[in-house]
C-alpha positions as CSV (number, residue, x, y, z in Angstrom):
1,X,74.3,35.1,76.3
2,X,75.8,31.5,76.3
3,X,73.8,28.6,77.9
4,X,76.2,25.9,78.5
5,X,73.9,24.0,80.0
6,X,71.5,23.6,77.4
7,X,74.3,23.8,75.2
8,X,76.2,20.2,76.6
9,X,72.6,18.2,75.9
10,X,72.5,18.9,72.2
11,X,76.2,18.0,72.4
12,X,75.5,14.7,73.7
13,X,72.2,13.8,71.7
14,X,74.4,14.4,68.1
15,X,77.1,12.4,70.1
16,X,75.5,9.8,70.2
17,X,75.4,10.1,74.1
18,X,71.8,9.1,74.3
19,X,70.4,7.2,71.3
20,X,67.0,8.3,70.0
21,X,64.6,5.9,70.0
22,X,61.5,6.0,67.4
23,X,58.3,3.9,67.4
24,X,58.0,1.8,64.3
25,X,55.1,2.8,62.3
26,X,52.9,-0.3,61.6
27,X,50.8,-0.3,57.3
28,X,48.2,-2.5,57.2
29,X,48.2,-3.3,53.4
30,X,44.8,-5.2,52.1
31,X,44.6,-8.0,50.2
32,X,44.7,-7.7,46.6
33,X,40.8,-8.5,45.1
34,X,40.4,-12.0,43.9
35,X,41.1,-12.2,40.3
36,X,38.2,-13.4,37.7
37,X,38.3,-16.5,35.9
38,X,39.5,-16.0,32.8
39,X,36.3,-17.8,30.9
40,X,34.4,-14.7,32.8
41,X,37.0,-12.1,31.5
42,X,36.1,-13.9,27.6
43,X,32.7,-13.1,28.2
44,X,32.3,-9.9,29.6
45,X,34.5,-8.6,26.8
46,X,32.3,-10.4,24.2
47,X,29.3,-8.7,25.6
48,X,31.1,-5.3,25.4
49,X,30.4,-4.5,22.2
50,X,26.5,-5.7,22.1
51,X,25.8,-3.3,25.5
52,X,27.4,-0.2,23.7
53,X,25.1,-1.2,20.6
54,X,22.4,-1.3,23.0
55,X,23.3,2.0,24.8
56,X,24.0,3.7,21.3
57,X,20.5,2.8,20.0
58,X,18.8,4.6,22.6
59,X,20.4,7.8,22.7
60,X,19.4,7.5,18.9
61,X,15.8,7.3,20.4
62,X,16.4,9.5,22.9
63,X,18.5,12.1,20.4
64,X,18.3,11.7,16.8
65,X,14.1,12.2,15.5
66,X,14.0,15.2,17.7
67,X,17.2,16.5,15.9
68,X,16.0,15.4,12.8
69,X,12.8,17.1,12.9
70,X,14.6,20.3,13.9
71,X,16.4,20.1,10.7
72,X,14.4,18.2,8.2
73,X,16.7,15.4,7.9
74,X,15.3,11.8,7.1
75,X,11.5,13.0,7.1
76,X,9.6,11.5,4.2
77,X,6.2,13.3,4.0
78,X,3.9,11.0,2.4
79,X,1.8,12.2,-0.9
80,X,-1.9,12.9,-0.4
81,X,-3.7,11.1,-3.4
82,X,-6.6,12.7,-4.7
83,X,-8.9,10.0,-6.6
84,X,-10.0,11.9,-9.9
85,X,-13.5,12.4,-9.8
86,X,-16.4,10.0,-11.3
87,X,-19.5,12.0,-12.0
88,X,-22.9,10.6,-10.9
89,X,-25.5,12.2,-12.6
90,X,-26.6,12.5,-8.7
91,X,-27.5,8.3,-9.1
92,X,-28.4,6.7,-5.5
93,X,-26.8,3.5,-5.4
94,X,-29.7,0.7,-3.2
95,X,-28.4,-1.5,-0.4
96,X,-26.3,-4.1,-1.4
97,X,-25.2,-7.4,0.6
98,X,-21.4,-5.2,1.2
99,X,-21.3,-2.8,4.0
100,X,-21.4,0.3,2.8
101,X,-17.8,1.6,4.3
102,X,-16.6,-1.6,1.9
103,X,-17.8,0.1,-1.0
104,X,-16.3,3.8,0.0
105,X,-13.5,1.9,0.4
106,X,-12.7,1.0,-2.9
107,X,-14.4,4.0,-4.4
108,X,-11.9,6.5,-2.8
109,X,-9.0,4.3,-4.4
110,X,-7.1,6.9,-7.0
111,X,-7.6,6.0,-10.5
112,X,-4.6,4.8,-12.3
113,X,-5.8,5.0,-16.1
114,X,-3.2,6.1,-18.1
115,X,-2.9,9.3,-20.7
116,X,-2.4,8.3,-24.6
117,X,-2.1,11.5,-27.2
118,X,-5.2,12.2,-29.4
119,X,-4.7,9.6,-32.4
120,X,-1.8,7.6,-30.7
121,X,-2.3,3.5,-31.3
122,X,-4.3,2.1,-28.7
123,X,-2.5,0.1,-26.4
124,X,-4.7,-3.1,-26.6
125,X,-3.7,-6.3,-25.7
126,X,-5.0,-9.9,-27.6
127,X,-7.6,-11.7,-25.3
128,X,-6.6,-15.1,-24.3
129,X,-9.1,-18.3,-22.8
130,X,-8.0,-18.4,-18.7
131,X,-9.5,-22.2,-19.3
132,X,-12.1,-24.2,-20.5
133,X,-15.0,-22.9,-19.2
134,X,-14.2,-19.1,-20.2
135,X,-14.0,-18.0,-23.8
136,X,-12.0,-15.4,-25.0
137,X,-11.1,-13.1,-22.1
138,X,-9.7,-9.5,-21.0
139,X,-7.4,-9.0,-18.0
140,X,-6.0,-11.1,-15.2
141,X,-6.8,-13.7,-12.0
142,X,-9.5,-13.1,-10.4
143,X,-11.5,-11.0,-12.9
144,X,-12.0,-11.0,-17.0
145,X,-13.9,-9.5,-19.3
146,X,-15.9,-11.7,-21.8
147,X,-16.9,-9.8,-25.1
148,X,-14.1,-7.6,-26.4
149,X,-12.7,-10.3,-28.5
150,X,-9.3,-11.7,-29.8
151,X,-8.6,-8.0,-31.1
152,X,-9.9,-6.6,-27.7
153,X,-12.1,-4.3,-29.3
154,X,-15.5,-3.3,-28.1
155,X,-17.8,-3.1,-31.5
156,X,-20.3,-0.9,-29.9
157,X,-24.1,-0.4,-31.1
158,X,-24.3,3.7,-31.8
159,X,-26.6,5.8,-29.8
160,X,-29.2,6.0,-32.3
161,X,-29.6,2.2,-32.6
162,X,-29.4,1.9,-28.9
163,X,-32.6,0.7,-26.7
164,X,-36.2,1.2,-27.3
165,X,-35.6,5.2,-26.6
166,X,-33.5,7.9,-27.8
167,X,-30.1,8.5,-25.6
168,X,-26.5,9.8,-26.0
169,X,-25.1,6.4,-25.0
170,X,-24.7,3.5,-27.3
171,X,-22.4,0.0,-25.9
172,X,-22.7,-3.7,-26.0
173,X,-23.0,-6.5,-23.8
174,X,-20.2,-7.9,-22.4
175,X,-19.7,-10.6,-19.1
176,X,-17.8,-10.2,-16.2
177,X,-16.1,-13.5,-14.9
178,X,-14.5,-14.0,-11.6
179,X,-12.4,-16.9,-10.8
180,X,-13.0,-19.3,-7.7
181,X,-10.1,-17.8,-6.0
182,X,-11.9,-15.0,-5.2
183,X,-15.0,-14.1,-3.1
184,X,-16.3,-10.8,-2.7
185,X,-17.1,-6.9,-4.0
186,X,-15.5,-5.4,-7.4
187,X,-16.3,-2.1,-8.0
188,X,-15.3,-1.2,-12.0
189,X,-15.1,2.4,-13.5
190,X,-13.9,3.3,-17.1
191,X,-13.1,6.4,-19.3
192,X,-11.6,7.4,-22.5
193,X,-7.8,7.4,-22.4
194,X,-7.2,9.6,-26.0
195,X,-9.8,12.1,-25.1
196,X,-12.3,13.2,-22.7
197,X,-15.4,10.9,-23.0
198,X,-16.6,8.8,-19.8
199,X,-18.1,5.2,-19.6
200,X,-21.0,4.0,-18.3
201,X,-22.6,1.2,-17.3
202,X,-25.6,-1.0,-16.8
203,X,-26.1,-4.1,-14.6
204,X,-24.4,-5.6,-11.2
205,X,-26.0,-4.9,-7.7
206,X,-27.6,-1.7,-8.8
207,X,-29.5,-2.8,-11.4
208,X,-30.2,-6.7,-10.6
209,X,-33.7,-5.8,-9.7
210,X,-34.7,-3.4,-12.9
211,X,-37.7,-4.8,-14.6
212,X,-37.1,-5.3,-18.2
213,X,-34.6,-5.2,-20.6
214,X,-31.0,-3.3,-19.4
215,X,-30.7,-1.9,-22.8
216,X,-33.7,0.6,-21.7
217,X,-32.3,1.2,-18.0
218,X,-30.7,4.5,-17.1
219,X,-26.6,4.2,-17.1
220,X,-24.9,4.4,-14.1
221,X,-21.4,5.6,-13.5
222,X,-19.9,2.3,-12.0
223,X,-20.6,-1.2,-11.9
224,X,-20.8,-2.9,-8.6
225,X,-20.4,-7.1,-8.5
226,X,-20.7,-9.2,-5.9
227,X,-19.3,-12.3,-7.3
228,X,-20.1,-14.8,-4.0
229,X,-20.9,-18.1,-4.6
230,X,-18.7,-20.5,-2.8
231,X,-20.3,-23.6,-5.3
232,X,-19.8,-22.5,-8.6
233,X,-16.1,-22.6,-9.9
234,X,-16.4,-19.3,-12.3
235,X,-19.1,-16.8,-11.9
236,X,-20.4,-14.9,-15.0
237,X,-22.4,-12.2,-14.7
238,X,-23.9,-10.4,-18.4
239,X,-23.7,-6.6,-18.3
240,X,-23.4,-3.5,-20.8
241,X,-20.5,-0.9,-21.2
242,X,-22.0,2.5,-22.3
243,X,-19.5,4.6,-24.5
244,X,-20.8,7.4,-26.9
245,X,-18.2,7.3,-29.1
246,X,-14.9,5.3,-30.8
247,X,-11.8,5.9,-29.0
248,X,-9.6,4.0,-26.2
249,X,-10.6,3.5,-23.2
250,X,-9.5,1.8,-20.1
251,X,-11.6,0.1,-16.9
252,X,-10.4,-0.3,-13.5
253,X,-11.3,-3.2,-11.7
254,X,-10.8,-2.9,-7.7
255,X,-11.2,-5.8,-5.3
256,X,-10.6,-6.3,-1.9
257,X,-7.1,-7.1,-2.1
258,X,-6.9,-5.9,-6.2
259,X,-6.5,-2.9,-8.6
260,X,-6.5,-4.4,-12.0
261,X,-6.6,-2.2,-15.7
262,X,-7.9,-3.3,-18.8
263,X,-7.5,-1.3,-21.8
264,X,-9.8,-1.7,-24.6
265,X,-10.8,0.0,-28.1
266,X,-14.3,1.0,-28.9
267,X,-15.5,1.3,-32.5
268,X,-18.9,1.0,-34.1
269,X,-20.2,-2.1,-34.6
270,X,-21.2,-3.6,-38.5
């Protein structure tokens, strides 16, 4: 069915007849941010590189020893040390002017004496004079050993000619010196380096009060010193290393801050 009615007003919109009239559409655009200074630019770049250090350090915290525990990556186990053992002959050691824990201390340091082959040239070393008021000396600031001689050799008295009664355990007299620059406990233990014979000792802390002479006083295992006179420039201090036969041997000396070794040879004396 034709409408020519509705027909004529299409025909005179597209004619133009009646001109269409549209609202204009109004954009707010917004201001552009303000732009920073360029010194501020510099400097937020330079810091760039510090805050990603920063942020990659802690996810290292964060991350990494948990990962590395998982796979055993980076752990370093640290070796247990078992000092070799010192027999006692079950010897109570008396109160001394050291605390006690001082003394464990430095007895539970390993001992560091070195193997040498049955027969192999004793590693001795010739004894020098640390100065003036020390004669011919063994080992190194703060302690010596006064006795072993140029040829540090110990020229040991046999068991049989030993003391006023029979023993296993023949030695000589030696002194212990200790510089000024030091002030406080050694603890010294020896044994035979070529073989399997032990050293004893008599004298120091444990045996400062033993009525008599020390040549007839039981050996002990170790020799404590407590070398702590502030107003006397070298301490000396006469004492006897027990051996009970020739051979090379070597004594550690620990200090508070110290592990020192001297090696020596024993042979019977003329």
């Amino acid at each position: 069915m034709d409408h020519p009615q509705i027909e004529g007003e299409i025909g005179a919109t597209l004619a133009g007849d009646e001109p269409v009239t549209r609202e204009p559409i109004q954009v707010e655009v917004a201001p552009p941010a303000p732009r920073l200074p360029r010194a501020a630019r510099l400097a937020w770049r330079a810091t760039l590189p510090a805050s990603l250090a920063i942020l990659v350090a802690l996810l290292a915290v964060l991350v990494l020893p948990p990962l590395h525990n998982r796979l055993g990556l980076f752990v370093v186990a640290t070796p247990t040390v078992t000092p070799a053992p010192i027999p006692t002959d079950s010897y109570q050691y008396p109160a001394t002017p050291v605390d006690a824990q001082v003394w464990a201390t430095l007895e539970s340091r390993p001992l560091l004496f070195p193997t040498l082959a049955p027969g192999a040239a004793c590693p001795t070393v010739a004894g020098r004079q640390p100065n003036n008021e020390v004669g011919i000396a063994q080992g190194h600031t703060p302690a010596f050993v006064v006795g072993l001689g140029a040829d540090d050799v110990l020229p040991y008295v046999p068991p049989q000619s030993w003391g006023y009664q029979p023993t296993d355990w023949g030695g000589n007299k030696v002194v212990w010196t200790t510089g000024p620059n030091y002030v406080g406990p050694l603890l010294v233990r020896g044994a035979q380096i070529d073989g399997s014979h032990q050293v004893r000792f008599n004298g120091g802390l444990d045996q400062q009060a033993y009525p008599g002479d020390l040549a007839s006083a039981p050996p002990i295992p170790a020799l404590r010193l407590y070398p702590n006179d502030p107003n006397t420039m070298w301490i000396n201090e006469v004492v006897n290393i027990r051996v009970r036969a020739s051979g090379c041997y070597a004594l550690q000396i620990d200090g508070l801050n110290f592990t020192e070794l001297i090696v020596f040879a024993a042979r019977p004396g003329q």
